[in-house]
Backbone bond lengths (Angstrom), bond angles and torsions (degrees), N, CA, C in turn:
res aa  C-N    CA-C-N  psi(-1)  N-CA   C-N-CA  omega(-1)  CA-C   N-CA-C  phi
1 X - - - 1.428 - - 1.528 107.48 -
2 X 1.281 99.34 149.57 1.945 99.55 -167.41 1.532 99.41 -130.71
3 X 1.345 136.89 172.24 1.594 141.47 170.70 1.643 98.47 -159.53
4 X 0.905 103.35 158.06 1.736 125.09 177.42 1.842 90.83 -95.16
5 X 1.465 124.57 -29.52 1.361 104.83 178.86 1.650 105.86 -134.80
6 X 1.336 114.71 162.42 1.661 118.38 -167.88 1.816 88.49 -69.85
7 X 1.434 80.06 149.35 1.820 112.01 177.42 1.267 113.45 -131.44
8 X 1.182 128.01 109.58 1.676 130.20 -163.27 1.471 93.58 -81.69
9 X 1.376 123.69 150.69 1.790 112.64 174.79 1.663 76.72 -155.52
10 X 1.364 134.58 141.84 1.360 124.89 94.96 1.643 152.55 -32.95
11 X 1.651 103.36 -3.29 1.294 117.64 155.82 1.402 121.74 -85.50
12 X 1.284 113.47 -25.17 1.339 125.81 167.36 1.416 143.79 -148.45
13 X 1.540 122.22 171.00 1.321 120.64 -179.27 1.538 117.22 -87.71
14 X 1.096 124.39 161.96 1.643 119.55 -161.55 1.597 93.95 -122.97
15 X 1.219 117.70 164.11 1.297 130.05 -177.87 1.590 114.05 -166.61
16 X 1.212 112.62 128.63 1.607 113.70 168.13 1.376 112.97 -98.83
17 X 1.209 121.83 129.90 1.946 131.16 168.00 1.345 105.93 -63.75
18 X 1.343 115.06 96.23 1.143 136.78 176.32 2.466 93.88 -65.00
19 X 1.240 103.67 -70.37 1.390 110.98 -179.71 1.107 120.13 -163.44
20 X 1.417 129.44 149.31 1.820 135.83 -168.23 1.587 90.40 -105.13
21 X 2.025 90.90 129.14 1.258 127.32 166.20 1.083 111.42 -77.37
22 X 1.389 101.46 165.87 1.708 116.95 154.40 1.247 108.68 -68.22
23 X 2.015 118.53 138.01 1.623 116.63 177.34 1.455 103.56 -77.75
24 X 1.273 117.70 -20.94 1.419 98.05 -155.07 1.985 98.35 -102.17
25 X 1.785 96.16 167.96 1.790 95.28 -156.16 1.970 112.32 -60.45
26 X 1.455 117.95 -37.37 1.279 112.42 177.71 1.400 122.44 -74.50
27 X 1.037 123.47 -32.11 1.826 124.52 163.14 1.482 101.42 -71.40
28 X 1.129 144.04 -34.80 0.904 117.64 172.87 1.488 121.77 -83.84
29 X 1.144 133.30 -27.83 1.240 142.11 153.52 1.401 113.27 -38.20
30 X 0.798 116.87 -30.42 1.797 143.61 174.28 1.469 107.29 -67.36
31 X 0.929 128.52 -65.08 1.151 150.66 -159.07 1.664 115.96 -73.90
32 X 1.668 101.63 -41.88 1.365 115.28 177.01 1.624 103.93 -68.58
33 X 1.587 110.33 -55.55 1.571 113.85 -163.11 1.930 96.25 -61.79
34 X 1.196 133.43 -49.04 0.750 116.69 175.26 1.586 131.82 -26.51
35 X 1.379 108.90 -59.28 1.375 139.37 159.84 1.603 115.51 -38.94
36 X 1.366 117.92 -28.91 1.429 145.60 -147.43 1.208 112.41 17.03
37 X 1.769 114.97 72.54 0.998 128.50 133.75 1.580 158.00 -20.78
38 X 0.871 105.51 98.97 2.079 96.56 -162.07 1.555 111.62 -112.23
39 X 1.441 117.67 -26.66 1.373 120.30 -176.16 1.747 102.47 -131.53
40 X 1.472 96.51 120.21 1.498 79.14 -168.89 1.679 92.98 -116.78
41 X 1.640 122.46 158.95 1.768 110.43 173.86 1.663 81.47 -133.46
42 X 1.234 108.70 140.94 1.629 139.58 -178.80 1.660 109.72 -107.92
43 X 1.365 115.42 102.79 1.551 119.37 170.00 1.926 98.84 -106.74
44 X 1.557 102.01 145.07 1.334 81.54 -169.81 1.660 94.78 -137.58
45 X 1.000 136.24 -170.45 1.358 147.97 155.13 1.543 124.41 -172.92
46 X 1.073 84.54 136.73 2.012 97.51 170.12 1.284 107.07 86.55
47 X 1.836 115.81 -7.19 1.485 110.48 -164.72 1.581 103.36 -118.50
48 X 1.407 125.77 160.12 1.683 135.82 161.43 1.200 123.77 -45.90
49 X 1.270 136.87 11.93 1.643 122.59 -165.58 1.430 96.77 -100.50
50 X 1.417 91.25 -165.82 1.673 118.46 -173.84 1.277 100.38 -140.30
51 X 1.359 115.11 106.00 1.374 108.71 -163.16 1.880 115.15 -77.43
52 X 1.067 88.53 -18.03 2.144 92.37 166.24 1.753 117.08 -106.12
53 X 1.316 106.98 6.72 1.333 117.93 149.03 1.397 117.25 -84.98
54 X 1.225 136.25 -29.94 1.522 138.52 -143.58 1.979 82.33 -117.31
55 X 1.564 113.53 -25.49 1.450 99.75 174.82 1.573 129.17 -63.79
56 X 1.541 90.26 -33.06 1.465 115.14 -165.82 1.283 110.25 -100.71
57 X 1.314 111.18 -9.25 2.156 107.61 159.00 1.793 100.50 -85.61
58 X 0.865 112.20 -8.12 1.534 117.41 175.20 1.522 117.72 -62.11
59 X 1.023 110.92 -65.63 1.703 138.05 155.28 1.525 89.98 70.76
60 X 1.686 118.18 55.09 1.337 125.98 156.92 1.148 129.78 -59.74
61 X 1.794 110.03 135.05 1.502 90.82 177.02 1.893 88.43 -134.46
62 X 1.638 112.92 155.15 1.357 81.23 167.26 2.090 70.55 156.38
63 X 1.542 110.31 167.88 1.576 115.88 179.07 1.618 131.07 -58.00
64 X 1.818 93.35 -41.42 1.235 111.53 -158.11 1.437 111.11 -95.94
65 X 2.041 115.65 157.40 1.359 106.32 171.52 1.029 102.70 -103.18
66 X 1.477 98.46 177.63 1.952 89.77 168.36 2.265 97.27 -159.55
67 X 0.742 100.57 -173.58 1.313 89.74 -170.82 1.652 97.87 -156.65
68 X 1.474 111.97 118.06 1.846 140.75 -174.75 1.004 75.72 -77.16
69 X 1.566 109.98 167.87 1.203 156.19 -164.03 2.029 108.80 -167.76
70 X 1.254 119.22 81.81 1.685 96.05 -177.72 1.540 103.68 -136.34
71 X 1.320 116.09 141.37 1.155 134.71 -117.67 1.374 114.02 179.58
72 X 1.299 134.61 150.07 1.393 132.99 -169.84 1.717 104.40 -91.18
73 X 1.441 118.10 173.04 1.132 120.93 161.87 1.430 116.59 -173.05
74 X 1.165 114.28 94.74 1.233 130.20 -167.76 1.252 112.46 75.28
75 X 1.308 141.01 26.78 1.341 142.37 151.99 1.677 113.26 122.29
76 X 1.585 93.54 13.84 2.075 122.20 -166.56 1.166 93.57 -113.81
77 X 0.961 132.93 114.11 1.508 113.43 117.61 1.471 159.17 -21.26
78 X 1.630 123.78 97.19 0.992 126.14 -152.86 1.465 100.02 -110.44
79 X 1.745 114.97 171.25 1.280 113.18 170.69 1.885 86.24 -148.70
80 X 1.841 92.23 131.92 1.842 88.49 177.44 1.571 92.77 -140.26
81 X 1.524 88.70 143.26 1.428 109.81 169.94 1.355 119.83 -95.51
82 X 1.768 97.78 124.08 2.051 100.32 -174.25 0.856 112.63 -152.32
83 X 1.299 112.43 167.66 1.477 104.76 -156.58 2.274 88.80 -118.35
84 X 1.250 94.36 -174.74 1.579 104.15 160.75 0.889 126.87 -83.37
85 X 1.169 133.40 140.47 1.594 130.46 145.82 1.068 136.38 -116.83
C-alpha cells in the first residue's frame, strides 16, 4: 500500500522512498557501497530472495544503515531505499 501523505496505523509500519535501486545483486551492491553502506536489513515481497542470503553476498562494509525494500511492480522487480517514519 502506497500514499502521497504519512498514515499512522497500528496495523502497520510506515516508510518513505528515500530512492530506487538496481534489482539485480552487482548494481545493487554498487549502489549501496557508494552510499557506504555497512548494515544493511532486507524486507521483501512478491519476490524469490533470501533476505540474509542476499545480505551476505553483499559483503558490505562501510558506517551507515540503510534498509531495502524489494518487491515487484508491475511484473519488475524493484529494489527501494527508505527510511522510517
Amino acid at each position: 500500500m502506497s500514499s502521497e501523505q504519512i498514515v499512522t496505523t497500528p496495523l502497520a509500519k510506515g516508510f518513505r522512498i528515500v530512492d530506487e535501486l538496481p534489482f539485480r545483486d552487482k548494481p545493487l551492491k554498487a549502489a549501496l557501497q557508494v552510499r557506504r553502506i555497512g548494515t544493511l536489513t532486507i524486507k521483501k515481497r512478491g519476490v524469490d530472495i533470501v533476505p540474509e542470503e542476499l545480505v551476505r553476498r553483499m559483503k558490505l562494509k562501510g558506517p551507515n544503515k540503510a534498509i531495502v525494500i524489494m518487491t515487484r511492480v508491475q511484473g519488475q522487480g524493484r529494489a527501494f531505499l527508505v527510511e522510517r517514519h
